[in-house]
Structures are given as structure tokens and as C-alpha cells.
N, C-alpha and C positions, 0 to 999 in steps of 0.2 A: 613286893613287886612280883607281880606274874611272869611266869617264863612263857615266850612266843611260842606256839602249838606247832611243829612240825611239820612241814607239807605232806601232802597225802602221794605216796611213791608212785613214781609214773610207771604205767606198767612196761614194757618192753613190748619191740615190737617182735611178732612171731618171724621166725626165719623162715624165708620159702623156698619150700621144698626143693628139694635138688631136679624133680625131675618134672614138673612146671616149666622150669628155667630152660631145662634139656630141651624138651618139647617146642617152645616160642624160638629158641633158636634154630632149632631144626624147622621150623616153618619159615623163619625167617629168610634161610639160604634156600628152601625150596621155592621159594614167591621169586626171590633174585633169579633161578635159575629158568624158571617158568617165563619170566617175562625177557630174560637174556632171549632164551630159544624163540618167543614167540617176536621179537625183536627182530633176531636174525631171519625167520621164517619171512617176519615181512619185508625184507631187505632184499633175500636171494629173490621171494616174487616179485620184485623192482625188478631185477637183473633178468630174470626171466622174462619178462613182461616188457621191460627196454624197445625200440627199438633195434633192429639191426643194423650195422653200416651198410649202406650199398657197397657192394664189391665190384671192383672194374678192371678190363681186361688189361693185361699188363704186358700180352707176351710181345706184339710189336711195339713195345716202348722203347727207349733209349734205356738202357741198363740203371744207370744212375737216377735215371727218373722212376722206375720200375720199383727202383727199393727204395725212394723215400716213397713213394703211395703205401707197397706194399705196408711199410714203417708205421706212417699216419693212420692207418687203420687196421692196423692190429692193435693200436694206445684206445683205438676208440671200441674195439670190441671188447678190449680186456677191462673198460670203464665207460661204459653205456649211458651211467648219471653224472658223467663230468664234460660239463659244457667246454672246458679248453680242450677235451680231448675230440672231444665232433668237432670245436674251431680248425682245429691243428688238420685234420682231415682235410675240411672245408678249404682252408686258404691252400693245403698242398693239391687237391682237387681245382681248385679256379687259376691256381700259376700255371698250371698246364693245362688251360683250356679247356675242361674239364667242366661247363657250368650247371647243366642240368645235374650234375651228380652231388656239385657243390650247394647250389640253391638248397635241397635236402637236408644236406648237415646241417647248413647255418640256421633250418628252420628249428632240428633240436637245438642247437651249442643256445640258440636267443628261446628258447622255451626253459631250459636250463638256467640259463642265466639274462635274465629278460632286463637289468637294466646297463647293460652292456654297450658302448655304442658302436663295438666295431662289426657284430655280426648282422644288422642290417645295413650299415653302411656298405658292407663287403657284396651282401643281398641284391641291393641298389646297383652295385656293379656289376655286376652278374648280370641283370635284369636289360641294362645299359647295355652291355656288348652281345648281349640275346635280340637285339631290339625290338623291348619292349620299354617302351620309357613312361607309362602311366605307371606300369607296376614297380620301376624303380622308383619312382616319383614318391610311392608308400612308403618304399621302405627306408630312404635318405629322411623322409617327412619324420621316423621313429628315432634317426640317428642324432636328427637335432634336438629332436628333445631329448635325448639320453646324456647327451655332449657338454662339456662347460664349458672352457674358455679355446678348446680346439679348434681352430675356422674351419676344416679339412669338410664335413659333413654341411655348414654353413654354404659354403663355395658353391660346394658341388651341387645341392637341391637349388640354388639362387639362380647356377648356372641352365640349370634342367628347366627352373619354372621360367625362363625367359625365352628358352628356345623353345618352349609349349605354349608358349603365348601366354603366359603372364607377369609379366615383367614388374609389376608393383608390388606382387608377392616376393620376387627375387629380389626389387630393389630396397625390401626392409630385411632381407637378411644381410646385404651386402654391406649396409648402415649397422645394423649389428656387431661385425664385424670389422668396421671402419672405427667402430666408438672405442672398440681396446684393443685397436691394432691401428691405427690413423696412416703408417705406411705402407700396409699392405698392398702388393701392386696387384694382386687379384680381385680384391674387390675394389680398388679401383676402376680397372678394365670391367668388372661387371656394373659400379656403375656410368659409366663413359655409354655401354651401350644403350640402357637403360634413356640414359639424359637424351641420347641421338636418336631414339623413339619417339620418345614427347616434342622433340624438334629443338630441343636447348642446346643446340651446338658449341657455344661459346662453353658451357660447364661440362658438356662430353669432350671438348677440347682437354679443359684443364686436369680432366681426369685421365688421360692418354697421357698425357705429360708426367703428370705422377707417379704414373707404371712405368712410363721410358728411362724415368728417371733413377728406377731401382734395378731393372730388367734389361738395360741395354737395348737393342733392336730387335725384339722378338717377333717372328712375322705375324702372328695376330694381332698385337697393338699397328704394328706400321701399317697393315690392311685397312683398320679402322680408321686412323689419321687421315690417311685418303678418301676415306668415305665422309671424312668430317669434310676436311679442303674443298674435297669437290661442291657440296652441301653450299660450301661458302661462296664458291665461285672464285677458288683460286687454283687454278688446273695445275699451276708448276709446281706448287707446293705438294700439289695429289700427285701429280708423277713421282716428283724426289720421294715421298713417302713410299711410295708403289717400288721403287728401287731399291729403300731402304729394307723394305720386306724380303726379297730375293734374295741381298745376304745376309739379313740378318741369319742370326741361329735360335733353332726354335729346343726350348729344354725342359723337361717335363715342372710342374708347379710342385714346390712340397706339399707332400700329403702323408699322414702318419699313417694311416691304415693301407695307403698302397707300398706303402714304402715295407713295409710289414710281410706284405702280400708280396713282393718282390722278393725280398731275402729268400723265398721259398723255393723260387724257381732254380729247377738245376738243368745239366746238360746244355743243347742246342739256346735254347730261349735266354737263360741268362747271359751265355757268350755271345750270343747276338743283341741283346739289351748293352749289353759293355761295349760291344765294338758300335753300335748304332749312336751310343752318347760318346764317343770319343770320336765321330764323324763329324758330329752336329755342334761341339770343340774347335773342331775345323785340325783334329787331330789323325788324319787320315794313316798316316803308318801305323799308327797303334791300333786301328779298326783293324786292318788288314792282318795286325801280327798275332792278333786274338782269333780271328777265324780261320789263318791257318794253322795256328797250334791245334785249334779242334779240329780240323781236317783230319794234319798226323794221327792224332788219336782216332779217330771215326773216319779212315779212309772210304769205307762204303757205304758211308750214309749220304744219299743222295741230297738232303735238307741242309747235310753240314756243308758240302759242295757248293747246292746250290746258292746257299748264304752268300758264299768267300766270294761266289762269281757275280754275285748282285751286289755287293759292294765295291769291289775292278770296273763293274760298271759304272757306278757310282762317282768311283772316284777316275772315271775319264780312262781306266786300260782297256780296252775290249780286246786286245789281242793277251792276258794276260787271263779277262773274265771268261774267254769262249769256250777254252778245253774242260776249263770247269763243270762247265753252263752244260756241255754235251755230256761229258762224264754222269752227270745229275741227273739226266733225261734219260740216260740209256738205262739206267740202274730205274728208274720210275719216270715214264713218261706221261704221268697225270699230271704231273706239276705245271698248273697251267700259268701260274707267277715266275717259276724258271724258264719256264717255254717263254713267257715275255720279254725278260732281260736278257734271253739269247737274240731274241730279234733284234734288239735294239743297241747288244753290242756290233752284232752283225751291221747295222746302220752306221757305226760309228765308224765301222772297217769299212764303207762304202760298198759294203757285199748287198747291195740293194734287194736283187733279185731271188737271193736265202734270205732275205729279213720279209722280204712278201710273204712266202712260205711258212714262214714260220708266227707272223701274223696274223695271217689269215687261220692259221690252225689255233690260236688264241683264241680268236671271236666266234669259231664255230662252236667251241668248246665251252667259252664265258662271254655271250652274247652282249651284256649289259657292261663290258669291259671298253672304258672309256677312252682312256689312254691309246689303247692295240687300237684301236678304229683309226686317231688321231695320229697314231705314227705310222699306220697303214696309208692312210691318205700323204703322207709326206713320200712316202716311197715311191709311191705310184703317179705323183707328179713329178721326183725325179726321171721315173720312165716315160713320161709324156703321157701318161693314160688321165685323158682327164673324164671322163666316164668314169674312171674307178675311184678316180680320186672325187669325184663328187657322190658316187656312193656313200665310200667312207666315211664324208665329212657329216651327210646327212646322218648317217647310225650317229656317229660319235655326236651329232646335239638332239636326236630321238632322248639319249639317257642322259644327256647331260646338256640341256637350253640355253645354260649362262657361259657356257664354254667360251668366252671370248673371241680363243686363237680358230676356234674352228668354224663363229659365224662369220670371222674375216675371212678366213678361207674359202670358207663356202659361196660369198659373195662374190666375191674375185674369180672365182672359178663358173660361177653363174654368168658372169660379166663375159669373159673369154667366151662363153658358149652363145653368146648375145641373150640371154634370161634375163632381159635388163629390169623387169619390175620385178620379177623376185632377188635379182640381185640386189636392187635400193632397200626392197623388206629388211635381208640382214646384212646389209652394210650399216641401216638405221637401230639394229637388234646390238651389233656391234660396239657403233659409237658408244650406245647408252650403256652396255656393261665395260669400257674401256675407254673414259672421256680422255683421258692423258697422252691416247695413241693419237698424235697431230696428223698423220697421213691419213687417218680416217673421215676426217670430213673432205680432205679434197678427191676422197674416191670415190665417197657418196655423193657431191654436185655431177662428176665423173657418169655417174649412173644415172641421174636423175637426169642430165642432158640426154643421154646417151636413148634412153625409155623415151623421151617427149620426141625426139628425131625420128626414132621406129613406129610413131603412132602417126606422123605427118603422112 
């Protein structure tokens, strides 16, 4: 028997050199170090290259508002590529009215982080109290499509394309909206107006009802009810609805992004947001006890004053609102919204003859001020001036046509002066914006006799 031959020996592998090894390691950690540096190099040139926050004057702020801005954009200087950090700017920027400086941020925070939906939502709002409503129109148009089951951005573009005239675009987001949310009383109400466009009353009805029915008596639904009623030709029901609106209480809609946008606000604005919702409560001491607490603190801020004295108004004290109201004007007598609610407490006090004055110093100053005209013309026919009072009445429906209270005025006061055919014009201007007022047609036959006898 043969013996099986041996394998032929494997040779060994050669060991590599010690300093081969050395070598490729050492190039190893310098490629790492090369591309770390050239890394960071391109990183600082981000940071360099950033834009910068706009910076905004802070020194007449309210102190507390002064250092949350200053706050929010010092996060966004020290972090130029972090979209929450231009948000945080942005929305601290837009709660204090701030919008031109906001619009800016939110253009980085959403180029930053582009599928976000709350920095053109917030853009859109901006654009809305700038008024400019095509170009919010844009940017709510971005937020819907960014958004998923949120209504808040749905709403509010539905709401926008109906009062732009186009109502079929708003009423498929409202149905949107409706399909996974069936009680929403907002898109209800938006589609109730929708329906009372195309003339379908009876389902703009049943969509009022729907909202009333989760919402209580909110005055923009009871407004609309009356516009349905009257529609129908049932005038009692468009009154009671019309009265239901007066006390209802009107309360802002949920919205996540403004509700966001709220949290922000400090100082004045958010003490007047708390006392302003605990009015429209129908919680008046609690308004009152909030804005005098900011008072104590901010005794010379004229805005704080002027607040506490437009809510005494508000709530029926004029002799409680007036020291205030003057306290406020003397410290800044621009304030030409304080300068109105002094007039008007003055009205209240029967001090007629300081509430002219102080009216009339309104409309020189805010000519397009609707109100000061219409409480000026009340003045002025308490003093017999009917010349002045039919000034008044004419400014106050120059800016404002649909003024109900002031084309009855106006007519009545035409009629005393015998203007009998321009009295019957808006006595007839009248009716048609206020069908429910029952003395209205018997003062336009009134007029219409009254014109045919002066032509005999």
C-alpha cells in the first residue's frame, strides 16, 4: 500500500511592515481632520452668509415687551439656520404688532423649514391685518397644504376666498372640513353663507342652526339668521334674531396657530385680551380688576389708563372712566381712540357741550372715524343744532352707506328741514338695510305724502 504524498506547505503570509501601517493611519486621521475642518469651514460660511434678524427699536416699549423681543432675537442671531429660532422671533414680533418686521422672519423660519404649516399660516395673518388679503390669500393657500387634520388654516383661507368672491373655492374647504369634523360650528357658518349666496335659504337655515346650536348666540350667526328670515319674508323672526345678536356674546373661534401666537403677547395687549374676554363673559368686575391691577403697576403709561377708562365706559361708569380717560390724554394726547371714549363718557354724564369738543377734535384728527361723526350728530341734536347734526350724519354715511342708524337720522332730520325728497331717498336707504325697524315705513309714506303736497 502506498503512503498518501504530503501536501505541498502553504507558504506564510509576509508581515507588513510596521511602517506601511504607520503611514495609512496617519493619512487616515489626516483625510478625518481635512474634511472635519473643511466641514466646519462650510458651516461658519452658512453662519456668515445667514441672514441677519432685523433689529427693532425697543427703547419706547413697555419694559416687559422690550425683553421678550430683545430675548427672541438674540436665539435667532445666535442660530441664523434654525427655523424655530426666526419663528420664535416672528410670532414675538406679530403679538406686538410688529408685522412688517415679522412677515421677514417667517419668510426665513418657512424657507428653513418649508413644510411647516404654521409660518405661512401666521404670514397670511400678517398680510390680513396689513390689508392686504390677495397676498394672505398665498400664504393660508401654503398652509392648507402643509396641514392635516387641523381646520384652523382650512377656515380661515374658506373664510378669506368667500369674502374675495369666491365662494365655491371656500365652500369645498368648509365640506372638507365638515367630512371629519360634522359639528363644527365654523364651517358650518361658513357654509350657511355660502348656501344664502346661491339663494338656498332653507339649507343656509339649517346650517345657522347647527352653529347655534354648539355656539350659543354669537353675534355673527344671529346677524345672518336675520338675513335668512328676512330672505323669507318673515320680518318678526329677523327682528328676534337681530336682538338676539345684541346680547349675544361674541368669542374669539379656536385656532392653534393664533392661540400660539397669543401666548406670546406680554404687557398691555395680553391684559387687555384677558379683561376684553372676561367682558364679552358678561364678567365685567374681572375686566375691570385686570386693568386696574396693570394700572398700579404702569401708573404713567397712558395706553394702560387709557384701557381701564374704555372699559368704565364700556361697562356704563363714565364718571369712574373720565379721570382716567383725561389722565391718558394729558400724558399723550394722540390718542385719538382715548380721545373718543372720553367724549362719550362725557355723553353719558350729559356733559354734552365737552363731548362736542372733544368729538369734534376726533374727526379732525381721524376723519374716516365713523362712530365720533354718529355720536357727534347725537350731541348736536341734543342742542337743537340741526345743521350740525345733519353735517355729522352726512360724514358718518360718506365712510359708512349701510349705517342704518344714521340714514334714519339723516332722513328725519331732512324731513324737519322740509328735504322731503331727499328725506324719502333715505328713509327708503333705511328701510332696506333695517326691514325689522316697524316705524320705518310709516315715516317714509310720512315723507312720501309730505314731497307730493310740496310739489302741488
Amino acid at each position: 500500500m502506498t503512503d498518501n504524498p504530503s501536501p505541498p506547505p502553504v507558504p506564510a503570509t509576509p508581515p507588513v511592515p510596521a511602517r506601511p501601517r504607520r503611514r495609512a493611519l496617519r493619512f487616515f486621521f489626516l483625510a478625518l481632520i481635512l474634511v472635519g475642518t473643511l466641514l466646519g469651514g462650510y458651516f461658519l460660511w452658512l453662519d456668515r452668509t445667514a441672514p441677519t434678524p432685523p433689529e427693532v427699536d425697543v427703547a419706547h416699549m413697555e419694559p416687559v415687551v422690550a425683553e421678550a423681543i430683545r430675548k427672541a432675537h438674540g436665539l435667532a442671531v445666535a442660530s441664523p439656520r434654525n427655523a424655530n429660532a426666526w419663528g420664535e422671533y416672528a410670532m414675538t414680533l406679530q403679538a406686538h404688532d410688529l408685522y412688517t418686521h415679522a412677515q421677514e422672519c417667517y419668510t426665513h423660519a418657512e424657507r428653513l423649514d418649508p413644510q411647516n404649516p404654521m409660518w405661512p399660516y401666521l404670514r397670511g395673518d400678517c398680510s390680513t391685518r396689513e390689508g392686504d388679503p390677495q397676498e394672505a390669500l398665498e400664504h393660508f393657500r401654503r398652509a392648507v397644504l402643509r396641514s392635516s387634520r387641523d381646520p384652523s388654516a382650512h377656515l380661515r383661507l374658506g373664510e378669506l376666498l368667500v369674502a374675495s368672491g369666491q365662494p365655491e373655492d371656500g365652500a369645498a374647504l368648509f365640506q372638507e372640513v365638515h367630512r371629519f369634523d360634522p359639528q363644527n360650528p365654523r364651517a358650518h357658518l361658513g357654509l350657511a353663507r355660502v348656501e344664502l349666496g346661491r339663494g338656498q335659504t332653507r339649507r343656509s337655515l339649517s346650517h345657522i342652526h347647527h352653529c347655534l346650536a354648539v355656539t350659543g348666540d354669537i353675534p355673527e350667526a344671529c346677524l345672518l339668521l336675520a338675513e335668512v328670515y328676512h330672505d323669507l319674508g318673515d320680518q318678526e323672526l329677523a327682528a328676534d334674531a337681530k336682538q338676539r345678536a345684541k346680547v349675544g356674546k361674541s368669542t374669539p373661534w379656536p385656532d392653534t396657530y393664533l392661540h400660539q401666537l397669543y401666548a406670546r403677547q406680554q404687557g398691555l395687549l395680553a391684559v387687555g385680551a384677558r379683561a376684553m374676554a372676561h367682558f364679552n363673559a358678561g364678567r365685567r368686575d374681572e375686566a375691570i380688576q385686570e386693568l386696574t391691577t396693570l394700572v398700579a403697576q404702569q401708573p404713567d403709561s397712558p395706553k394702560a389708563l387709557g384701557t381701564l377708562g374704555r372699559m368704565y365706559v364700556l361697562c356704563n361708569q363714565p364718571s369712574a372712566a373720565e379721570p382716567h380717560l383725561r389722565q391718558s390724554l394729558k400724558l399723550d394726547p394722540e390718542l385719538v381712540e382715548v380721545r373718543y371714549y372720553l367724549a362719550t363718557a362725557l355723553f353719558q354724564l350729559n356733559k354734552i357741550e365737552e363731548a362736542v369738543a372733544e368729538y369734534r377734535t376726533v374727526v379732525e384728527r381721524k376723519p374716516d372715524y365713523v362712530e365720533a361723526h354718529y355720536r357727534l350728530s347725537q350731541c348736536l341734536h341734543r342742542l337743537k343744532d340741526k345743521v350740525g347734526t345733519l353735517t355729522a350724519l352726512q360724514n358718518a354715511i360718506r365712510y359708512a352707506p349701510n349705517h342704518d342708524r344714521a340714514q334714519k337720522n339723516l332722513a328725519i332730520v331732512l324731513f324737519e328741514l322740509r328735504r322731503y325728497d331727499e328725506s324719502v331717498t333715505h328713509f327708503e336707504l333705511a328701510a332696506a338695510l333695517a326691514p325689522e325697524d316697524r316705524d320705518l315705513p310709516v315715516l317714509l309714506k310720512q315723507a312720501k305724502a309730505a314731497a307730493a303736497r310740496s310739489k302741488n
